[in-house]
NUVO-768147 format. One line per field, with one value per residue (C-alpha): y, z, x; residue number from 1; residue in three letters. Coordinates in Angstrom, 3 decimals, always signed. Each point is the difference from the previous one (the first is absolute). Layout:
BEGIN
y	c(Y / ...)
z	c(Z / ...)
x	c(X / ...)
seq	c(NUM / ...)
type	c(ala / ...)
This chain:
BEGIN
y	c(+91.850 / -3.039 / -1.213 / -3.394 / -0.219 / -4.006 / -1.636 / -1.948 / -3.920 / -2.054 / -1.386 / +3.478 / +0.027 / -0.922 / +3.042 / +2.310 / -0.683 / +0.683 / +3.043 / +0.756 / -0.600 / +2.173 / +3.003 / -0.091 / +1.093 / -0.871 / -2.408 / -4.154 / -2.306 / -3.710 / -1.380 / -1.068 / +3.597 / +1.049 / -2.530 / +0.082 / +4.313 / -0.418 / -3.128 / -0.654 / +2.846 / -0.352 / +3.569 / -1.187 / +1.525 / -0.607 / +3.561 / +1.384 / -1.671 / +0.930 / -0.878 / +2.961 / -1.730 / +2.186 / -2.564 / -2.667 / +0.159 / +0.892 / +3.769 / +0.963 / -1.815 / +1.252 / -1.369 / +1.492 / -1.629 / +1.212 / -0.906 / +0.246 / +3.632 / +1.114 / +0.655 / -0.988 / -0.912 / +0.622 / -3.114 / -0.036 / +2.057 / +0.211 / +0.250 / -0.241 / +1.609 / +1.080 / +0.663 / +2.546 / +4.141 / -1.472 / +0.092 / -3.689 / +0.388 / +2.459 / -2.418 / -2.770 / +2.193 / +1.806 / -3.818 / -1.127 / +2.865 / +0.203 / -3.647 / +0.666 / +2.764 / -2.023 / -2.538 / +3.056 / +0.421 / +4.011 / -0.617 / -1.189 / -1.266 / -0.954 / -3.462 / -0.085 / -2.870 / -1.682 / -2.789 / -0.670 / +1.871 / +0.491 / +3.388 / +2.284 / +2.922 / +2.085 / -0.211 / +4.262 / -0.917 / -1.152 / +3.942 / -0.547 / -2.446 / +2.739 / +2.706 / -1.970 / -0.266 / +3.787 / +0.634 / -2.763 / +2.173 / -2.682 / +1.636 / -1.711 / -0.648 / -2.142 / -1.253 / -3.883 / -1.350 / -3.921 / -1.368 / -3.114 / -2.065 / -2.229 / -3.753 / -0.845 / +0.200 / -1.981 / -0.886 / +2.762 / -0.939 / -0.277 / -2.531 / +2.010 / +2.325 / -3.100 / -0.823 / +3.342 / +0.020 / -3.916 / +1.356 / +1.743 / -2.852 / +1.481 / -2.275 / -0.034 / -2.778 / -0.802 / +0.290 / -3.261 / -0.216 / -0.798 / +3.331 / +1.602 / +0.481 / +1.688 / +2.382 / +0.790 / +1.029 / +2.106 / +1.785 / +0.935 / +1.757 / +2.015 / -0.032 / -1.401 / +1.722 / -3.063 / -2.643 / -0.606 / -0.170 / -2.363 / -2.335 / +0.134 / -1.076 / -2.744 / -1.276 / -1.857 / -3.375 / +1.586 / +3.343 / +2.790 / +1.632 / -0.168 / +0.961 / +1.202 / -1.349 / +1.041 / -2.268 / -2.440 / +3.279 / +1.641 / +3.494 / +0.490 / -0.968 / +0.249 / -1.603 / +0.110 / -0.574 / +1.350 / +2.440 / -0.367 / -3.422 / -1.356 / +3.376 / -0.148 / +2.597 / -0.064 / +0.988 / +0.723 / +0.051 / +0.819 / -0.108 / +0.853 / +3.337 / -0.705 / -1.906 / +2.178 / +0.814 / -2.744 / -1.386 / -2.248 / +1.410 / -0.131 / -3.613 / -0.526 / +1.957 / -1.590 / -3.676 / +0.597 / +0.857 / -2.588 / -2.058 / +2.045 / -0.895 / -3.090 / +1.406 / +3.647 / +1.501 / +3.217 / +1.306 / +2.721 / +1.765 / +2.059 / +2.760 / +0.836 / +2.945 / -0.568 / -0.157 / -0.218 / -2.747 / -2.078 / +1.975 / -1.157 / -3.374 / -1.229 / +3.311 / -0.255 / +2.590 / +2.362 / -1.760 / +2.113 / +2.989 / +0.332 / +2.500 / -0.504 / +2.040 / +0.265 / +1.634 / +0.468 / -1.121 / +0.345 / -3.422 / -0.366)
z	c(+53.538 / -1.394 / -2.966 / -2.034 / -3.252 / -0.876 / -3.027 / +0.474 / -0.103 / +0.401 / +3.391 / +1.239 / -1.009 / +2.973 / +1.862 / -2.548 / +0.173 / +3.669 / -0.250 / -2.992 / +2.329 / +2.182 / -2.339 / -2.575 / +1.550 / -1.146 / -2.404 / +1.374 / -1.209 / -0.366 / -1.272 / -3.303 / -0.187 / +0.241 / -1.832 / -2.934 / +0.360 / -0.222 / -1.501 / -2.477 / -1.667 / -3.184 / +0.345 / +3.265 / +0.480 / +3.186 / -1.347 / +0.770 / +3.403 / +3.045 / +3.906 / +2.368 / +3.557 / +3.069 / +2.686 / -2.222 / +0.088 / -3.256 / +0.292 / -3.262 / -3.544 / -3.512 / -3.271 / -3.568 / -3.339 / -3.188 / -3.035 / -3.822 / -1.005 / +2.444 / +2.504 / +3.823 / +2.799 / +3.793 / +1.111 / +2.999 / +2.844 / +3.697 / +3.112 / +3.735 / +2.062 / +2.695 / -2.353 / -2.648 / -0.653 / +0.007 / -3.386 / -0.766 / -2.051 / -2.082 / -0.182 / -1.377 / -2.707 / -1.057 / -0.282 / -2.260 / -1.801 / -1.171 / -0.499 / -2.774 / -1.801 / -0.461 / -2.025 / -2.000 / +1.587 / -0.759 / +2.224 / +3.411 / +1.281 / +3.512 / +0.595 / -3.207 / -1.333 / -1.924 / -1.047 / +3.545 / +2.570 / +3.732 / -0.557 / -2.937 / +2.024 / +3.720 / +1.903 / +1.069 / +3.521 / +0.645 / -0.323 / +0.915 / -3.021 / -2.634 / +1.669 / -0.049 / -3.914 / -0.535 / +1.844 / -2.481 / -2.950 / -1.080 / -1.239 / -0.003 / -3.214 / +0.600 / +2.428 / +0.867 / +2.295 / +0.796 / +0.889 / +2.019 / +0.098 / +2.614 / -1.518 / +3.864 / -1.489 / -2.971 / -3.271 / -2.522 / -1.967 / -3.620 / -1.820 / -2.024 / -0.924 / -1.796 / -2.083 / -0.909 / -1.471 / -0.870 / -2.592 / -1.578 / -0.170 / +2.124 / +2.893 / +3.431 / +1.754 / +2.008 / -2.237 / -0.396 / -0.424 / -3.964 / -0.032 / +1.066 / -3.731 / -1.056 / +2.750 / -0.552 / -3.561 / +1.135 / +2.588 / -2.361 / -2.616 / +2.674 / +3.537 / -0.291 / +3.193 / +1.935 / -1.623 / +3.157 / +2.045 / -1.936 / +0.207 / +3.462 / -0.272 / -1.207 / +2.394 / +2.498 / +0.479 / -1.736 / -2.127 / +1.524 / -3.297 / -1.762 / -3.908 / -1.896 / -3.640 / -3.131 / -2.961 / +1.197 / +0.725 / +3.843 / +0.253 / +3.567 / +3.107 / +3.694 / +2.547 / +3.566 / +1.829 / -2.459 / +2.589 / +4.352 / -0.372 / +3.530 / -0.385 / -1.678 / -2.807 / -2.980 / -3.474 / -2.352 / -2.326 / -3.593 / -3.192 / -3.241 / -0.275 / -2.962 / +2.476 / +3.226 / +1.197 / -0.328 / +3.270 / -0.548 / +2.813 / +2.386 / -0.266 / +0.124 / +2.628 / +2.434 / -1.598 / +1.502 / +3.164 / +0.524 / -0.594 / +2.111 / +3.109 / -0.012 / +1.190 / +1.552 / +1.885 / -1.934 / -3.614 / -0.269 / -3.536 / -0.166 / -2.155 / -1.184 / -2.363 / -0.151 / +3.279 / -1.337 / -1.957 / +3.506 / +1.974 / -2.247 / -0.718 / +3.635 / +2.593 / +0.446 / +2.042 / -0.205 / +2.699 / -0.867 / -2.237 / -1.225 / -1.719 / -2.517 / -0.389 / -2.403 / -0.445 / -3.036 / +0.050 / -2.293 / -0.579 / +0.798)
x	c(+69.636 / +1.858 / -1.714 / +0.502 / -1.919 / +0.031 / -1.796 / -3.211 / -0.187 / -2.854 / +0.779 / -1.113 / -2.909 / -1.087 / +1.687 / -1.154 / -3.508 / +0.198 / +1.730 / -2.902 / -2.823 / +1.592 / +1.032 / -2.567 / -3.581 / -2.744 / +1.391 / +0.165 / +3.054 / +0.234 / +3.573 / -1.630 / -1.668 / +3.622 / +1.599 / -2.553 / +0.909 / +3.877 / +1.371 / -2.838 / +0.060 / +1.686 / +1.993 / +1.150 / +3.518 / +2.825 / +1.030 / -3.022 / -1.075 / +1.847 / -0.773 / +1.540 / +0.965 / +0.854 / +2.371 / -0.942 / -3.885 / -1.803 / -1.318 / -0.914 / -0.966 / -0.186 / -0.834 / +0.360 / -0.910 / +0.706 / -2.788 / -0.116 / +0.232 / +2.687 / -2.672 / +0.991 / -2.172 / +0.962 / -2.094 / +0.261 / +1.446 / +0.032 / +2.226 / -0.341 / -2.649 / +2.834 / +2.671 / -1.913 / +0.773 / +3.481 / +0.483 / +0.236 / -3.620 / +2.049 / +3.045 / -1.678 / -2.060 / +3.327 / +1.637 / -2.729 / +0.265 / +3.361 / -0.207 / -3.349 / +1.760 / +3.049 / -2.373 / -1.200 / -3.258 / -1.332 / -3.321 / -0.809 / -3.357 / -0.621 / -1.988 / -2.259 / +2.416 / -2.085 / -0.218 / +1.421 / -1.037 / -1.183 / -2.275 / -0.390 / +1.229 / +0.657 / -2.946 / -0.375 / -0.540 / +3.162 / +0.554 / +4.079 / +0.533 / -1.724 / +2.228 / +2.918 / -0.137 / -0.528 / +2.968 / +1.553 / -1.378 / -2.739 / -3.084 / -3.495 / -1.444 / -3.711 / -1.583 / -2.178 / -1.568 / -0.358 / -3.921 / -1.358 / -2.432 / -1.536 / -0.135 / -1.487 / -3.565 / -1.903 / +1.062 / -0.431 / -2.758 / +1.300 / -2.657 / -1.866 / +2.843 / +1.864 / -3.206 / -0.507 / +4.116 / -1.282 / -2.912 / +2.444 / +2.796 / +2.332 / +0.902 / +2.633 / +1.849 / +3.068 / +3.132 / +1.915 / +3.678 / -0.694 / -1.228 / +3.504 / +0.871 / -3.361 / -0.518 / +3.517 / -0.475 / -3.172 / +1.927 / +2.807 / -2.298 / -2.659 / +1.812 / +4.221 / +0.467 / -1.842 / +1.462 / +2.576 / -3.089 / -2.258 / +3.162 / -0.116 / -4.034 / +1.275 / +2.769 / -1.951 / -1.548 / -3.227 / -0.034 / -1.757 / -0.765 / -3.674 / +0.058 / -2.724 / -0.700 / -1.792 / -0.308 / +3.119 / +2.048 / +0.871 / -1.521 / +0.831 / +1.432 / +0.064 / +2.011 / +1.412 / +3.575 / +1.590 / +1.854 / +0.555 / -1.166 / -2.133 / -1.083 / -2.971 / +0.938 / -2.278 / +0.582 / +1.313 / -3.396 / -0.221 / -2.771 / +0.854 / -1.117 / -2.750 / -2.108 / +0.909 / -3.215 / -2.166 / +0.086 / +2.626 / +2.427 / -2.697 / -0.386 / +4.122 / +0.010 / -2.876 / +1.394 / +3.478 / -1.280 / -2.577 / +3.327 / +2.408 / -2.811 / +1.717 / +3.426 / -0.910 / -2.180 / +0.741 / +0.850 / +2.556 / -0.422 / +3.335 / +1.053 / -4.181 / -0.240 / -3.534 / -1.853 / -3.517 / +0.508 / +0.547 / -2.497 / -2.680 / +0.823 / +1.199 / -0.471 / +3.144 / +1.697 / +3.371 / +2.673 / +2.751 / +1.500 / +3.202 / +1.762 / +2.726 / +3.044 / +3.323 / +3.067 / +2.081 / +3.140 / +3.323 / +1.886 / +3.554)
seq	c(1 / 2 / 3 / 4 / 5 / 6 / 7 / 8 / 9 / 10 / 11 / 12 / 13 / 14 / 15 / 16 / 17 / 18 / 19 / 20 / 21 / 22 / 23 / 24 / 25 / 26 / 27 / 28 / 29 / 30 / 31 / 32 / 33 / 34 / 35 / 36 / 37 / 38 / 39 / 40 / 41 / 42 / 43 / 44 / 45 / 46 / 47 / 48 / 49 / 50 / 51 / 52 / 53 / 54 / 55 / 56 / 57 / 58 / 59 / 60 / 61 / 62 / 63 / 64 / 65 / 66 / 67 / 68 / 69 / 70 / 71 / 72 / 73 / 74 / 75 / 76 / 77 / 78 / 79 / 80 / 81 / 82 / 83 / 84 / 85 / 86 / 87 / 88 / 89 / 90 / 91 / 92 / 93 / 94 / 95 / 96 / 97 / 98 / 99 / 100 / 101 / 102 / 103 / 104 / 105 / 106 / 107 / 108 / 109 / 110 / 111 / 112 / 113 / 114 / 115 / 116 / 117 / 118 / 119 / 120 / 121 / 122 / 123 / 124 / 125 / 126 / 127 / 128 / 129 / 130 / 131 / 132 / 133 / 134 / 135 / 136 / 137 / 138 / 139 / 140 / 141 / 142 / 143 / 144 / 145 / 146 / 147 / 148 / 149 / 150 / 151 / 152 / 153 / 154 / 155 / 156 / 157 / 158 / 159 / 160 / 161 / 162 / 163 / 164 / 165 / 166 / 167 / 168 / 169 / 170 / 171 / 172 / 173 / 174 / 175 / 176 / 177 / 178 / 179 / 180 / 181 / 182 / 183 / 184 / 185 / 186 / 187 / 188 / 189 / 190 / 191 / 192 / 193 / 194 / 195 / 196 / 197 / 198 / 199 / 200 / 201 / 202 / 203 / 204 / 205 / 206 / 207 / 208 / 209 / 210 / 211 / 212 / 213 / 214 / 215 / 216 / 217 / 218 / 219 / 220 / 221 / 222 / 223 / 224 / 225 / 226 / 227 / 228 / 229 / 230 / 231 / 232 / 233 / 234 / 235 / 236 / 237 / 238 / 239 / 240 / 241 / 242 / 243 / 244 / 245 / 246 / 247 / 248 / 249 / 250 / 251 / 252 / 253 / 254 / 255 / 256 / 257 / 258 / 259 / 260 / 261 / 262 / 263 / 264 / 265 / 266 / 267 / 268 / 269 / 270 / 271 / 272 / 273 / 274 / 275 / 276 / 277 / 278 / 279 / 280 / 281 / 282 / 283 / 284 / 285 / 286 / 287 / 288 / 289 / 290 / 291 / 292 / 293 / 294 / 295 / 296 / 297 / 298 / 299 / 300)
type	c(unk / unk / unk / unk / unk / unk / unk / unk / unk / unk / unk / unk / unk / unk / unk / unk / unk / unk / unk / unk / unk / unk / unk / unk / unk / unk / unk / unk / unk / unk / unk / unk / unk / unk / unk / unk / unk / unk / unk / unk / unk / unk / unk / unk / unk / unk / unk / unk / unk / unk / unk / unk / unk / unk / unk / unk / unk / unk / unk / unk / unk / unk / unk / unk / unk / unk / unk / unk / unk / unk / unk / unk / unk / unk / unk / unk / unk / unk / unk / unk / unk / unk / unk / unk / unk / unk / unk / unk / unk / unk / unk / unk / unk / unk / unk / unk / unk / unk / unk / unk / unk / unk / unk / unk / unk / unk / unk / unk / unk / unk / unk / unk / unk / unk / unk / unk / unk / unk / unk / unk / unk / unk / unk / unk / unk / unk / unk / unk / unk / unk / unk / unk / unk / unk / unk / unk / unk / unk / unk / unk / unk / unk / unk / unk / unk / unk / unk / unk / unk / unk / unk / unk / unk / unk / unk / unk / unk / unk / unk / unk / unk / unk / unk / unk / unk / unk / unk / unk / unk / unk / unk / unk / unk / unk / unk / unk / unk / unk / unk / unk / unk / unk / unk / unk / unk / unk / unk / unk / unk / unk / unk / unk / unk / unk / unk / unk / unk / unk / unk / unk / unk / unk / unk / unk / unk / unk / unk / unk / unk / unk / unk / unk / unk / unk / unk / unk / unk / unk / unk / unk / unk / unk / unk / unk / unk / unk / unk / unk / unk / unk / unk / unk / unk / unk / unk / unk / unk / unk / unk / unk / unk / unk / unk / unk / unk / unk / unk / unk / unk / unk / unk / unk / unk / unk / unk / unk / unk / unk / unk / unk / unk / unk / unk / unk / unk / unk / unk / unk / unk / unk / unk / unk / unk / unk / unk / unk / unk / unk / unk / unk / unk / unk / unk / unk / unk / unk / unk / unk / unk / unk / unk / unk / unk / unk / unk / unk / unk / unk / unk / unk)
């Protein structure tokens, strides 16, 4: 088979979302979906994105980013219905891989990019994908799962929560973009890894962040589109952990949705290591499960 590997460009984005939609069940793709995945990510690399086109027709995609730490990512990764068990899955994995360890990377991760990312791992229904990495020598290492939530019916019903955190002079509103600096200085002493994605809150016409406070200082947060914005992705959430389990995540969590309604007709809560917590509070319900694998790697 004559293969051309080309770079990717922005003008085909276009292309690539169709050849996505196509390649990429169950997943859906919007150019900005993609574009906000590939160019906006601030490891994005030409050395580690490739397009594979067979008579001059794109066939197969990969992407690769490598983070703080020396850890790498295979983002994303998919080829042709008609042209797979061809080896050009394997092709594009061993590209990205020689291209990580020759930035020193010692560890790679498939999808779980944050603070960029499309899904925290391989969904094990798409039984071909899971195999494909064993054969590659990845191992799995934890698994998620992502949850919905209808937004179709009534407002959550949050009133007498927020007097309760009132009485005790802890209150919640929408973040404004004074607040940047602040929740920024939280996030670096209790959660740094979200920092990237509270930015993000922040990038639009109107945050999409709500902050908790306690005597003029933020004890918590919760947002949405942080990630796969038109989504409807929510999160991330956090409470300092001194004041985790008075309710207060509840109320972030019912707020953000009762303001997500405006946008979505569902919530997506992705990478949940705590199920119950979401059950409870909002029934909402496991969509998917993903598992997470790695491989150890030696640099070159």
């Amino acid at each position: 088979m004559n293969i051309e590997i080309r770079s990717i460009y922005p003008d085909l984005i276009n292309n690539l979302t169709r050849f996505m939609n196509r390649n990429h069940p169950p997943d859906r793709f919007t150019p900005a979906l993609l574009n906000e995945k590939i160019f906006e990510d601030k490891d994005f690399s030409t050395d580690l994105t490739l397009c594979l086109y067979s008579k001059d027709i794109l066939s197969g995609f990969g992407m690769a980013v490598l983070r703080e730490g020396g850890i790498g990512y295979i983002k994303l990764l998919a080829v042709e219905k008609g042209l797979r068990r061809r080896g050009l899955g394997r092709a594009i994995y061993n590209f990205l891989e020689r291209r990580l360890k020759a930035g020193v990377c010692r560890l790679i991760r498939i999808y779980n990019s944050s603070p960029n990312y499309l899904l925290p791992g391989i969904s094990p229904e798409l039984t071909p994908a899971v195999f494909f990495l064993k054969h590659l020598g990845f191992v799995k290492y934890a698994e998620t799962c992502n949850m919905k939530v209808d937004l179709t019916d009534e407002f959550f019903p949050v009133e007498s929560e927020i007097k309760k955190l009132e009485s005790k002079g802890i209150s919640i509103r929408k973040a404004q973009p004074s607040d940047l600096t602040e929740l920024t200085l939280f996030l670096e002493e209790d959660f740094p890894a979200w920092i990237a994605e509270a930015e993000e809150m922040f990038s639009g016409v109107e945050s999409t962040v709500f902050i908790v406070k306690k005597e003029k200082r933020i004890i918590g947060f919760a947002g949405y589109d942080a990630n796969n914005k038109g989504m409807g992705w929510f999160g991330p959430m956090g409470v300092e952990e001194r004041y985790r389990g008075s309710g207060i995540g509840s109320v972030l969590l019912k707020i953000c949705l009762n303001d997500m309604r405006k946008k979505y007709n569902r919530a997506i809560i992705p990478w949940v290591s705590s199920p119950e917590f979401y059950i409870r509070a909002v029934d909402a319900r496991i969509e998917r499960t993903f598992w997470q694998f790695e491989k150890r790697v030696q640099p070159i």
